[in-house]
C-alpha positions in Angstrom: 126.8 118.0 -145.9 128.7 116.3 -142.9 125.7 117.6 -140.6 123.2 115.5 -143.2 125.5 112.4 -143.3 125.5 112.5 -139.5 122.0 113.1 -139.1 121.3 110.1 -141.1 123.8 107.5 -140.1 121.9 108.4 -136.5 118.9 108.2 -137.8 119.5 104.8 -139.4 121.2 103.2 -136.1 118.9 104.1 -133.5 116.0 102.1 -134.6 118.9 99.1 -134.5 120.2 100.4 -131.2 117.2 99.2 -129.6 116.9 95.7 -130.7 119.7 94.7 -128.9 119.2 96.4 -125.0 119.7 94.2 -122.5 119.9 96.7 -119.4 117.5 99.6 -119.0 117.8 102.9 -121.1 120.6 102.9 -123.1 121.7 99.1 -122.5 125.2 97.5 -122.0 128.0 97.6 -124.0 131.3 99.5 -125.5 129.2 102.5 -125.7 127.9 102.3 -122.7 131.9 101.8 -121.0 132.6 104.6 -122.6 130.7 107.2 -121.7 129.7 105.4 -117.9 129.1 108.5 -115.9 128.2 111.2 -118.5 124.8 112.9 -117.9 122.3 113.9 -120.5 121.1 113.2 -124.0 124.2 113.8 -125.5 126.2 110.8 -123.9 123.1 108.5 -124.0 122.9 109.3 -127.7 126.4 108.9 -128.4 126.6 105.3 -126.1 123.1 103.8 -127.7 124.4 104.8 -131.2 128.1 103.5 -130.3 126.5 100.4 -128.9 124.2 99.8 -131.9 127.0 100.3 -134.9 129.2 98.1 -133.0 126.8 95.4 -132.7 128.6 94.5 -129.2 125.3 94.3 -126.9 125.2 91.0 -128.5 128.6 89.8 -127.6 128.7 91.4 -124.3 125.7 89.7 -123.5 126.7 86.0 -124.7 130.3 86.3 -122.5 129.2 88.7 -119.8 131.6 91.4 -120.8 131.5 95.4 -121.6 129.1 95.2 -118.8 126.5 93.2 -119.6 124.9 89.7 -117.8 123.5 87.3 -120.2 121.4 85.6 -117.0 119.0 88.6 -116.5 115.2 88.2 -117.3 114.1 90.9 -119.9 111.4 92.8 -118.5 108.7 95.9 -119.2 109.2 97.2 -116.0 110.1 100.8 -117.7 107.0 100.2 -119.8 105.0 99.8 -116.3 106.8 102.8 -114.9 106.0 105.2 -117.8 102.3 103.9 -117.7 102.0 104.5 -113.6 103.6 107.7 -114.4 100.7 108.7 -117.0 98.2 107.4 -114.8 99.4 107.4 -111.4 96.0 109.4 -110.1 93.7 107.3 -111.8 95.5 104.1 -110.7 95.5 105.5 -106.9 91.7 105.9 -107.1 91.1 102.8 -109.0 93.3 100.5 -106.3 91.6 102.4 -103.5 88.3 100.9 -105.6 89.4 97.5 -105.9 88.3 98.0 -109.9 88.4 100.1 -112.8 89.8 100.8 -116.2 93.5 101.9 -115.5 93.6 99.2 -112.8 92.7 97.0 -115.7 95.5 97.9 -117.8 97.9 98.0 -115.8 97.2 94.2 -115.3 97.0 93.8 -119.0 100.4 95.4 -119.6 102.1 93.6 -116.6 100.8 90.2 -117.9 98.7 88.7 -115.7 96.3 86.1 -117.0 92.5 86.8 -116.8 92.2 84.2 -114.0 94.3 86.1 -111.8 93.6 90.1 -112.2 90.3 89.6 -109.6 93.3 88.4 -107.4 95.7 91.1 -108.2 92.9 94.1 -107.7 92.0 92.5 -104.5 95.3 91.9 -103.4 96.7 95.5 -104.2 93.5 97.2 -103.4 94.1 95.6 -99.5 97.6 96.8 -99.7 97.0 100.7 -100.9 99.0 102.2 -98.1 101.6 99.7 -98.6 101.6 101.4 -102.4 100.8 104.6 -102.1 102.9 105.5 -98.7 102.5 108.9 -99.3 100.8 111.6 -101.5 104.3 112.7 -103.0 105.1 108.8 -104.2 106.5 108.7 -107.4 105.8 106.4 -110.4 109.3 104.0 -110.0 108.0 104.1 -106.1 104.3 102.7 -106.7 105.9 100.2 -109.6 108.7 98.8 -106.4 106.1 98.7 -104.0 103.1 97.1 -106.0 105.8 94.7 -107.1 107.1 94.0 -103.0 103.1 93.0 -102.6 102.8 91.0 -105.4 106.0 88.9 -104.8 104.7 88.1 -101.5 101.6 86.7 -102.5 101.7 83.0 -103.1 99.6 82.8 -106.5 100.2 86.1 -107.6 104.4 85.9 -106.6 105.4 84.5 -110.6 104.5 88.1 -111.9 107.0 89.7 -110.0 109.6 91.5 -111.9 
């Protein structure tokens, strides 16, 4: 019975738990304090749940306490990484192109208007070596480095994350 009642008060806070992040994965917050340093799903469970029932991602974020900075710019640049990740061959062969569907997306799901994705794929397929610097990059790597091009460019800079 006390498995069950756990099981669902988890079940029913998660969902809320992610509302409120303000920092990547499991956010800021009492939780987070708490269990700073722990490894695995267990702590990050246990802080994202603690954070979420407390409702203090909210508060920590308004007074910049329990670890948390209210001036940050929310971003999907874990939403980028997981995609390079899924389609980090596809995306080499399409910025070696200059074109192509997963190029495509990826501009779609980093938000660049229609008037500027020609700019982006030219601009990134110019600077492949700067993005792929090796055959062993990983996903966060190509996300850093296409961002470093992009912020350099002058029209394409405001994308930058």
């Amino acid at each position: 019975m006390k498995k069950l009642l756990a099981a669902t008060v988890l079940a029913s806070t998660l969902p809320m738990s992610g509302i409120v992040l303000a920092d990547t994965d499991i956010g800021c917050g009492f939780g987070t304090m708490i269990f700073d340093g722990s490894e695995g799903k267990v702590p990050k469970i246990l802080a994202a749940t603690t954070n979420g029932l407390l409702g203090n991602q909210t508060f920590g974020i308004t007074f910049g306490t329990l670890g948390c900075d209210g001036t940050g710019k929310v971003t999907s640049a874990e939403k980028l990484t997981v995609f390079i990740d899924g389609n980090i061959d596809n995306l080499a062969r399409d910025i070696a192109k200059g074109q192509g569907e997963t190029l495509a997306t990826l501009a779609e799901i980093w938000g660049l208007d229609d008037a500027d994705k020609a700019k982006f794929n030219s601009l990134v397929q110019q600077n492949f070596a700067h993005v792929f610097v090796s055959e062993n990059v990983t996903s966060k790597e190509v996300f850093v480095n296409l961002n470093q091009v992009m912020s350099k460019d002058t029209e394409l800079a405001g994308y930058a994350i």
